[in-house]
VEXGULUM-879164 format. One record per residue: x, y, z of N, C-alpha, C, CB in turn. Coordinates in steps of 0.05 Angstrom, whole numbers. Glycine has a CB too. Layout:
% VEXGULUM-879164
neast=X	nnorth=Y	nup=Z	caeast=X	canorth=Y	caup=Z	ceast=X	cnorth=Y	cup=Z	cbeast=X	cbnorth=Y	cbup=Z
...
//
This chain:
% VEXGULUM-879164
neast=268	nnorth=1648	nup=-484	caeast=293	canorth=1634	caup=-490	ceast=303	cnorth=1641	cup=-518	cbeast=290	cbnorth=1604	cbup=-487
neast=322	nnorth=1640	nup=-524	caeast=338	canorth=1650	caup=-548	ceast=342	cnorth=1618	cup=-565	cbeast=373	cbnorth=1668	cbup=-536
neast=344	nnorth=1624	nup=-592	caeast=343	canorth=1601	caup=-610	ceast=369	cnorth=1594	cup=-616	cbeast=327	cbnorth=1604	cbup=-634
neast=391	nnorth=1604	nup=-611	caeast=415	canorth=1614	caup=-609	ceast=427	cnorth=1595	cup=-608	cbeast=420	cbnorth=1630	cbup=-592
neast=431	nnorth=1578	nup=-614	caeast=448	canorth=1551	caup=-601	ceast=479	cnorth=1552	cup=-611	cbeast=433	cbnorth=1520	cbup=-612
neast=500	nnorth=1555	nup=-597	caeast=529	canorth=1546	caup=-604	ceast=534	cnorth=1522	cup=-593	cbeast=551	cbnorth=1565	cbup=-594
neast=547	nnorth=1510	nup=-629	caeast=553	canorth=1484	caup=-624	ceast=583	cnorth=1487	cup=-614	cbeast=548	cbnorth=1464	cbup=-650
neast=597	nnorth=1465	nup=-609	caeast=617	canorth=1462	caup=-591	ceast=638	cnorth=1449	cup=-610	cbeast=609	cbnorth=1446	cbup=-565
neast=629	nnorth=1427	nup=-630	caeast=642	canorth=1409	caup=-653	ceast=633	cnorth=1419	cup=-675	cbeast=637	cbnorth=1380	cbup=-653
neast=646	nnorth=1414	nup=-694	caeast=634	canorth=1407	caup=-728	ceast=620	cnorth=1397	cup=-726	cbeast=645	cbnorth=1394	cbup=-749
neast=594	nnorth=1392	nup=-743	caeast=581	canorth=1365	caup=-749	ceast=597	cnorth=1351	cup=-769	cbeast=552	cbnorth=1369	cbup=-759
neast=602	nnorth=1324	nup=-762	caeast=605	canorth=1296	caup=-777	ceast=587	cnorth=1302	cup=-790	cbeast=603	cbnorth=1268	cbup=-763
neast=600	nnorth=1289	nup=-823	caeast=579	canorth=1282	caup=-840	ceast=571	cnorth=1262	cup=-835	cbeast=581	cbnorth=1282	cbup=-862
neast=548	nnorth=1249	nup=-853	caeast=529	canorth=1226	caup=-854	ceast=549	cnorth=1205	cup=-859	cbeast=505	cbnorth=1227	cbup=-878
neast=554	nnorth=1181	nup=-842	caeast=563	canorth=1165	caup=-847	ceast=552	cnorth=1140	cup=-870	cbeast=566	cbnorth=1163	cbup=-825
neast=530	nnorth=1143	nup=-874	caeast=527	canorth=1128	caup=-905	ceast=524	cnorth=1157	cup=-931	cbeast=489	cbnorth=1104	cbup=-903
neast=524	nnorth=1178	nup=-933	caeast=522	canorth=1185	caup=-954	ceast=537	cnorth=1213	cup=-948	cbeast=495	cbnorth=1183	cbup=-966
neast=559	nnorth=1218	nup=-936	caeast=571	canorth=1232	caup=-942	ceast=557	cnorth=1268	cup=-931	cbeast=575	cbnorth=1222	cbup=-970
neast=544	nnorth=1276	nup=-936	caeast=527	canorth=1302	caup=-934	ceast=524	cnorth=1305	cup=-909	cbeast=499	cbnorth=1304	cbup=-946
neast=526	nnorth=1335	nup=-897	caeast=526	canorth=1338	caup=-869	ceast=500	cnorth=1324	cup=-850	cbeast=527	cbnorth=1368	cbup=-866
neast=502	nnorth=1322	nup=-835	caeast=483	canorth=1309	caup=-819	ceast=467	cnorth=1334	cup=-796	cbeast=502	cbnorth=1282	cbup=-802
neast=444	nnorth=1326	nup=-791	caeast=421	canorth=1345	caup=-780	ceast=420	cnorth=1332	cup=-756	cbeast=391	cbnorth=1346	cbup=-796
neast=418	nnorth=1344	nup=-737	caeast=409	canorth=1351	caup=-712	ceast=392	cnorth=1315	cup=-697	cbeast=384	cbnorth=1383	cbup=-719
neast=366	nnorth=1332	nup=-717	caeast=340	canorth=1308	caup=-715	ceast=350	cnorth=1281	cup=-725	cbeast=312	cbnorth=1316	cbup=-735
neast=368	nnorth=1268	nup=-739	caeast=367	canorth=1248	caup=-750	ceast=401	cnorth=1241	cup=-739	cbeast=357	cbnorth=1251	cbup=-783
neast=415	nnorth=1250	nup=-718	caeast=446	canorth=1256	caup=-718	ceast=450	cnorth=1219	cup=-713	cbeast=460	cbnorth=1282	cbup=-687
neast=468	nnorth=1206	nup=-725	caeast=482	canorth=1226	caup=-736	ceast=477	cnorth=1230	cup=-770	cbeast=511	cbnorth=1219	cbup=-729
neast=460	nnorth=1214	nup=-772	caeast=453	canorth=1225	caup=-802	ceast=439	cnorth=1244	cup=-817	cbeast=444	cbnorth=1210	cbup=-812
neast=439	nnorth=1242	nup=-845	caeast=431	canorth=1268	caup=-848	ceast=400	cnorth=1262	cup=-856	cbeast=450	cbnorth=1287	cbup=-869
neast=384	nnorth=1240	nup=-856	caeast=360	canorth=1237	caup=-868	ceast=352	cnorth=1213	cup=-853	cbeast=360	cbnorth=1233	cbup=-899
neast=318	nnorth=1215	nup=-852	caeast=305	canorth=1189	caup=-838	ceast=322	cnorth=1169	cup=-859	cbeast=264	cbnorth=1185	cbup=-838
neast=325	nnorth=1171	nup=-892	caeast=323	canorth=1151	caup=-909	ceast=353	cnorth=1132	cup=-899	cbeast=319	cbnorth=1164	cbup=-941
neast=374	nnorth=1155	nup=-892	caeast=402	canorth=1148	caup=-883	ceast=397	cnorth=1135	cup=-861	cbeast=421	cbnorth=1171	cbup=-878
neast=394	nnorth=1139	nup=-846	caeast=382	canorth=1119	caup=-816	ceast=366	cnorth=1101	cup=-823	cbeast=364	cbnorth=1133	cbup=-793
neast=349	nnorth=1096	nup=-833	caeast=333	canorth=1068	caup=-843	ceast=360	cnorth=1055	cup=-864	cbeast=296	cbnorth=1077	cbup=-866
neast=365	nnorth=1058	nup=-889	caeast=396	canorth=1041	caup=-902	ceast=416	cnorth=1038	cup=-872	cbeast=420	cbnorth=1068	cbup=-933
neast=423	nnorth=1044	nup=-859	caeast=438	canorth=1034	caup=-833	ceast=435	cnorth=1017	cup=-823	cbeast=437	cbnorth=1044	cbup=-815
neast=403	nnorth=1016	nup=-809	caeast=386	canorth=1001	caup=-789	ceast=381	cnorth=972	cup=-807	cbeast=355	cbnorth=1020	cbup=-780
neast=378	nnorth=974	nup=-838	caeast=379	canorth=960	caup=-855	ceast=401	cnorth=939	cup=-851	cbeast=378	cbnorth=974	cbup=-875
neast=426	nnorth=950	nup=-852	caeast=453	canorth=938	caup=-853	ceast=459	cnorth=923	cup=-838	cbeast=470	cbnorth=952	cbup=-853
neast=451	nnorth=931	nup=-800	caeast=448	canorth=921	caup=-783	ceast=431	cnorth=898	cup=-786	cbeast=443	cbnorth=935	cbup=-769
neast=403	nnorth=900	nup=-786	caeast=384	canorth=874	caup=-797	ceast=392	cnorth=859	cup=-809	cbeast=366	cbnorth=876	cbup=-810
neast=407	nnorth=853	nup=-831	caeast=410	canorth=844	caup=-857	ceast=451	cnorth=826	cup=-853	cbeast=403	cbnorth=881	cbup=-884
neast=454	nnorth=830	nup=-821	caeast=483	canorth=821	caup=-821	ceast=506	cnorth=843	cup=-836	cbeast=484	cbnorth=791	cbup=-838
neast=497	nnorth=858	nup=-852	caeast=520	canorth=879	caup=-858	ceast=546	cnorth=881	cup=-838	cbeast=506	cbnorth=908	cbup=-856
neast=535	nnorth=895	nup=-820	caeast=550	canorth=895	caup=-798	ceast=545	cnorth=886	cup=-779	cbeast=556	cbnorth=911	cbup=-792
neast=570	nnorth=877	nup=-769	caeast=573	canorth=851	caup=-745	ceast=590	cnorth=861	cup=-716	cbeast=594	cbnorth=822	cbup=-761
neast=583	nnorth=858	nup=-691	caeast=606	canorth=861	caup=-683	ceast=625	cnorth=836	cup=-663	cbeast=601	cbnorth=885	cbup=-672
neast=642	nnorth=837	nup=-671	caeast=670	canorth=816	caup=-668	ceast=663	cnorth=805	cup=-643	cbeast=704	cbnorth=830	cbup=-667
neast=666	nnorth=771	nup=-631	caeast=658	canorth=768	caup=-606	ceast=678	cnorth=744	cup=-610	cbeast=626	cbnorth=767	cbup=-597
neast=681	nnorth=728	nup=-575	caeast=694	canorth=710	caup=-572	ceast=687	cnorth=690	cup=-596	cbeast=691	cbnorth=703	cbup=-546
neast=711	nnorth=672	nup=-604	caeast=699	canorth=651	caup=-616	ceast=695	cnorth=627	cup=-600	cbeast=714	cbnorth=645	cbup=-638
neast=671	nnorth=616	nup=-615	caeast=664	canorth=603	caup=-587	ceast=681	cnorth=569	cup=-586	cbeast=624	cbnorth=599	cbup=-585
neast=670	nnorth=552	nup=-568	caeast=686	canorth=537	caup=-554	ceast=677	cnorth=510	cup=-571	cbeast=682	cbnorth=539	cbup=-520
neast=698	nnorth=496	nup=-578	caeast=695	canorth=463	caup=-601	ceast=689	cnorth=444	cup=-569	cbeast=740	cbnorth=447	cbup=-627
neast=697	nnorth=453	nup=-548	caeast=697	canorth=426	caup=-532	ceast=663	cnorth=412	cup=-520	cbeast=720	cbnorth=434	cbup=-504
neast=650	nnorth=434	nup=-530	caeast=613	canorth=422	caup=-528	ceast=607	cnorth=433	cup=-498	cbeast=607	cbnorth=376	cbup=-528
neast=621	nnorth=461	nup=-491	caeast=606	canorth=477	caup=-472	ceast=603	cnorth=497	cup=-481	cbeast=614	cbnorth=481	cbup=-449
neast=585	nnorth=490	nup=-507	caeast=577	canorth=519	caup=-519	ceast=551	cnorth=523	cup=-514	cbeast=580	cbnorth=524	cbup=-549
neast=540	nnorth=545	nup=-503	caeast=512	canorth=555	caup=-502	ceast=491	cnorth=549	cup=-527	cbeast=514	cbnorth=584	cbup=-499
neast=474	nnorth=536	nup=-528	caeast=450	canorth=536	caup=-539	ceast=445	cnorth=566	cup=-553	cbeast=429	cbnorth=527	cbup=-517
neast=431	nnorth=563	nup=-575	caeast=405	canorth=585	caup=-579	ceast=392	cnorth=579	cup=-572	cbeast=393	cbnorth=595	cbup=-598
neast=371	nnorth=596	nup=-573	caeast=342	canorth=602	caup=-567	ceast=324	cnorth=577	cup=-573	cbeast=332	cbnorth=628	cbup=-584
neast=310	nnorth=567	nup=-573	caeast=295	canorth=542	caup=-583	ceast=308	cnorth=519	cup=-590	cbeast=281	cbnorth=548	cbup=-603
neast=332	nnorth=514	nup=-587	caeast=345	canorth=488	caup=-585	ceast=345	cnorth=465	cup=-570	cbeast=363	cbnorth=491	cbup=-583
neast=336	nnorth=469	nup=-548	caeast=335	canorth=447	caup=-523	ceast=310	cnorth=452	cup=-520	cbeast=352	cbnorth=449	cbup=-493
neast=299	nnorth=422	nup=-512	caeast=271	canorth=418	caup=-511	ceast=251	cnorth=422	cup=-499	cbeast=267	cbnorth=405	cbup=-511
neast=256	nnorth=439	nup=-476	caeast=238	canorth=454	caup=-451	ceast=243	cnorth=488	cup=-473	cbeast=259	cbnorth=450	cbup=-405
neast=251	nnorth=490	nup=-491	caeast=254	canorth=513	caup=-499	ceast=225	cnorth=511	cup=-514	cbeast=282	cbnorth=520	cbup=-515
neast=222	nnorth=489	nup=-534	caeast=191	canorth=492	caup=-550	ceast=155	cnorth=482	cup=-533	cbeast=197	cbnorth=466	cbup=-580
neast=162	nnorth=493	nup=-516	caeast=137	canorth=489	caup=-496	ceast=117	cnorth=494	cup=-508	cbeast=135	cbnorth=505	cbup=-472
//
């Protein structure tokens, strides 16, 4: 097999630091860039937008709130 590869797009740079992004880590360009991301995510950084929920008290529970939940 030939090592030959034609890409089809540009590569996007790294969306946290700018510098082209690699293959192995796409779309970033470093494990370290993908861990600060995954970070951001964890940490509430980024959120994504959802219904707001309902004042009239048919709102869903979390997780361990109702009392067959702490068994």
């Amino acid at each position: 097999m030939s090592n030959n590869v034609t890409r089809l797009r540009q590569p996007k740079p790294c969306p946290i630091c700018n510098k082209q992004s690699v293959q192995v880590y796409h779309p970033f360009c470093s494990a370290r860039c993908a861990d600060v991301d995954l970070n951001r995510w964890l940490n509430g950084s980024y959120v994504v937008p959802g219904k707001p929920s309902e004042e009239n008290g048919n709102e869903q529970h979390a997780y361990g709130e109702d009392e067959d939940d702490n068994i």
